[in-house]
C-alpha positions in Angstrom: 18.5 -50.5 -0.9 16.6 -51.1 -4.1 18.5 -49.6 -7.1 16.7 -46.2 -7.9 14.5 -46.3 -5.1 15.1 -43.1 -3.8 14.0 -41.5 -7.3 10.9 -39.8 -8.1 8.0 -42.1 -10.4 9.4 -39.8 -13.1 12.9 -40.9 -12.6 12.0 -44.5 -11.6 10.7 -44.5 -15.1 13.2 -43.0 -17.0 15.2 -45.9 -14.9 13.6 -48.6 -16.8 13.6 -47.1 -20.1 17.3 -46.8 -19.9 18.0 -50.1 -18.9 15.9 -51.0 -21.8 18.2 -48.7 -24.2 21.2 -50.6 -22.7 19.8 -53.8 -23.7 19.1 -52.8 -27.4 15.6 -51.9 -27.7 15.5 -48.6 -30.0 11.9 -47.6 -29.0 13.0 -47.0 -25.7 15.9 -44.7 -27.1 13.0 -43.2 -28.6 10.7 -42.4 -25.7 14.1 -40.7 -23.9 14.5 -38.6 -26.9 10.6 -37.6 -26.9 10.5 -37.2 -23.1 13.4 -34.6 -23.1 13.7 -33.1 -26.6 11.7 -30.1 -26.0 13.3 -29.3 -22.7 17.2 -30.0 -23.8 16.2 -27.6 -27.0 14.8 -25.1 -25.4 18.1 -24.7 -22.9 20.5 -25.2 -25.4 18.3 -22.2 -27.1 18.7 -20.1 -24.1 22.3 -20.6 -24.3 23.3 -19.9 -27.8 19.8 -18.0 -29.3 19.8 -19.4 -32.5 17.3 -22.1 -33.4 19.7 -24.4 -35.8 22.6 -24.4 -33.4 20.2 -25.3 -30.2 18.7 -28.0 -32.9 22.2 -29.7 -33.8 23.0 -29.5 -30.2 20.2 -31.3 -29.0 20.8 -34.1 -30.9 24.6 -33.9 -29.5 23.2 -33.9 -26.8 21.6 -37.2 -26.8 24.2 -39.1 -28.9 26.4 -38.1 -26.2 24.4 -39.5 -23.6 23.5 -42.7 -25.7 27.3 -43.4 -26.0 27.5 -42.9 -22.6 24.2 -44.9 -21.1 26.9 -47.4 -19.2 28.6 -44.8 -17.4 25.0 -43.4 -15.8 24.3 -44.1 -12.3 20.9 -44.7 -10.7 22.2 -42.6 -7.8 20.2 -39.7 -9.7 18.1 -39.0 -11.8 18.5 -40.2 -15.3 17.4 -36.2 -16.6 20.1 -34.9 -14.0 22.8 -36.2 -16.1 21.5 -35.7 -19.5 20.7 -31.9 -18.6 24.2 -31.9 -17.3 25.9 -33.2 -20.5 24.0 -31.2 -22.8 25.2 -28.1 -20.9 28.5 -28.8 -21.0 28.6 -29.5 -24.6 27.0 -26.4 -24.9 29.5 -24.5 -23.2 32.3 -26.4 -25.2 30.5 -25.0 -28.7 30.3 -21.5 -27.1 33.6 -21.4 -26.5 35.2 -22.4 -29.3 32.9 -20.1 -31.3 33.8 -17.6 -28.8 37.4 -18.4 -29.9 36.8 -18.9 -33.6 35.0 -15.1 -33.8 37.2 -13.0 -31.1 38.8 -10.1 -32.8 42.3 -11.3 -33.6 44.1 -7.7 -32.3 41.8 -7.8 -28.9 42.6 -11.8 -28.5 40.8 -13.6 -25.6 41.5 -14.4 -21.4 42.2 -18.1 -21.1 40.6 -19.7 -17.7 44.4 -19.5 -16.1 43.9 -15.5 -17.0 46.5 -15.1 -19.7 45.4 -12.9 -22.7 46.1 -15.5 -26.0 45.9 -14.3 -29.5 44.7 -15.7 -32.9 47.2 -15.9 -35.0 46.2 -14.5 -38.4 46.3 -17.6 -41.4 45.2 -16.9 -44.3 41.3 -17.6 -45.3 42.7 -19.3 -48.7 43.2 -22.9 -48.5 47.0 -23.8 -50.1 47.4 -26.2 -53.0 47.6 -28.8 -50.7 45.2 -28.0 -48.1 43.0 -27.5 -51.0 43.4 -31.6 -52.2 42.9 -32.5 -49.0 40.0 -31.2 -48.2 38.8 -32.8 -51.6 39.7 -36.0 -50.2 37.5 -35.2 -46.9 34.6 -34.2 -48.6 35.0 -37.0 -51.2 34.8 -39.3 -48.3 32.8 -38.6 -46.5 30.4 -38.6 -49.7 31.4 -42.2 -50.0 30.3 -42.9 -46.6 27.1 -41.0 -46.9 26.5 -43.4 -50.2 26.5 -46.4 -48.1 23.7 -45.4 -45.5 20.1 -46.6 -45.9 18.4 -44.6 -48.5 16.0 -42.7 -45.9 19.4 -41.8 -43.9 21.4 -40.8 -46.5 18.6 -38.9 -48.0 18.6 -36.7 -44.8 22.3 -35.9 -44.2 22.4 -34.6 -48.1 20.0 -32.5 -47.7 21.1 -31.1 -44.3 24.8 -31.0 -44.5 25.6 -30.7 -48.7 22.2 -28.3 -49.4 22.5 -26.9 -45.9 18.4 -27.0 -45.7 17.2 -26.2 -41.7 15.3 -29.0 -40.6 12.1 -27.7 -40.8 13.0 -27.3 -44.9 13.6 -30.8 -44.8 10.6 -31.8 -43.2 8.5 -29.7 -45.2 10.5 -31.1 -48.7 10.2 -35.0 -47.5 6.8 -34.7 -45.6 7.4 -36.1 -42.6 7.1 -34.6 -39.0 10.0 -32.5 -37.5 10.2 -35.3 -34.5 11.5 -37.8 -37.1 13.9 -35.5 -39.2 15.8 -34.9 -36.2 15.7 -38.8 -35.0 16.6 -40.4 -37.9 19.0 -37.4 -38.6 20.8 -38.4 -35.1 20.8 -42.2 -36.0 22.6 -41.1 -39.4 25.1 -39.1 -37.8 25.8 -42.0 -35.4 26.4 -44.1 -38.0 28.6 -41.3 -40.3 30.5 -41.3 -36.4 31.4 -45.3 -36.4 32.5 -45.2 -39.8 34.8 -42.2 -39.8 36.6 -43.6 -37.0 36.9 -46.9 -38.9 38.2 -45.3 -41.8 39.8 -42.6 -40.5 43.2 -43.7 -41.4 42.2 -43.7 -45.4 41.4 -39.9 -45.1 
């Protein structure tokens, strides 16, 4: 049996364009992202009803997947698995903001059933906390420095001034589509660095 023969046009497709991807060509990272975007965000908005959350999550979603391209089988569809890892990153994020925002008297039912509370710590960083999340932030600013202009124009202005991504686009004139692209690419990047350097932190 030809590889991906029993898949729809759609899916035979996607097929090629991802064994394009795995060979290196960006533009067909590209066409995924445009092919699915819209669909991905607007689950991942149903999930967690708020529009920069669903946003981030996309992205997630497909740097997930785009680490993941050689583990992807032909044996279904190519938007199959993406919809499936975007979900379950989804329900990760829900989770631990379940966790992160459950009343610390009430506590919360783990999946084995056993009621686990949050141990109250203090919102005040100590003296030492407080250096070392300094450190963090100062490098991860040194990191940011060494991105191409364009990308590390972005992440400042998403992650330091906090703008949504429609601010940004707005600010930088340049369509939404490509904030969020380039933001990905940027955050890939950031990724591979950290855990190079993750030992000087």
């Amino acid at each position: 049996m030809v590889e991906g023969e029993h898949l729809s046009d759609k899916a035979r497709y996607d097929l090629i364009l991802v064994d394009a991807a795995k060979a290196g060509n960006q533009s067909a990272y590209a066409e995924l992202m445009d092919r699915y975007r819209e669909s991905i965000y607007y689950m991942m908005l149903k999930m967690v009803k708020n529009q920069d959350d669903a946003d981030d999550l996309t992205i997630e979603a497909f740097g997930k997947a785009f680490n993941r391209l050689e583990q992807y089988s032909p044996s279904y569809a190519f938007s199959t698995w993406l919809f499936k890892i975007a979900s379950n990153n989804c329900i990760d994020f829900i989770r631990k903001k379940r966790i992160r925002f459950t009343s610390m008297d009430t506590g919360f039912t783990s999946s084995d059933g056993e009621v686990v509370y949050i141990e109250a710590k203090a919102s005040v960083m100590n003296p030492e906390e407080t250096i070392i999340h300094g450190q963090k932030v100062s490098h991860m600013r040194v990191l940011v420095s060494k991105l191409k202009p364009r990308y590390r124009e972005l992440v400042e202005k998403r992650y330091f001034e906090e703008l949504s991504y429609e601010e940004i686009a707005d600010e930088l004139n340049l369509p939404l589509g490509t904030v969020k692209a380039q933001l990905f690419r940027a955050r890939d990047f950031l990724a591979g660095m950290m855990e190079k350097t993750k030992d000087t932190i």
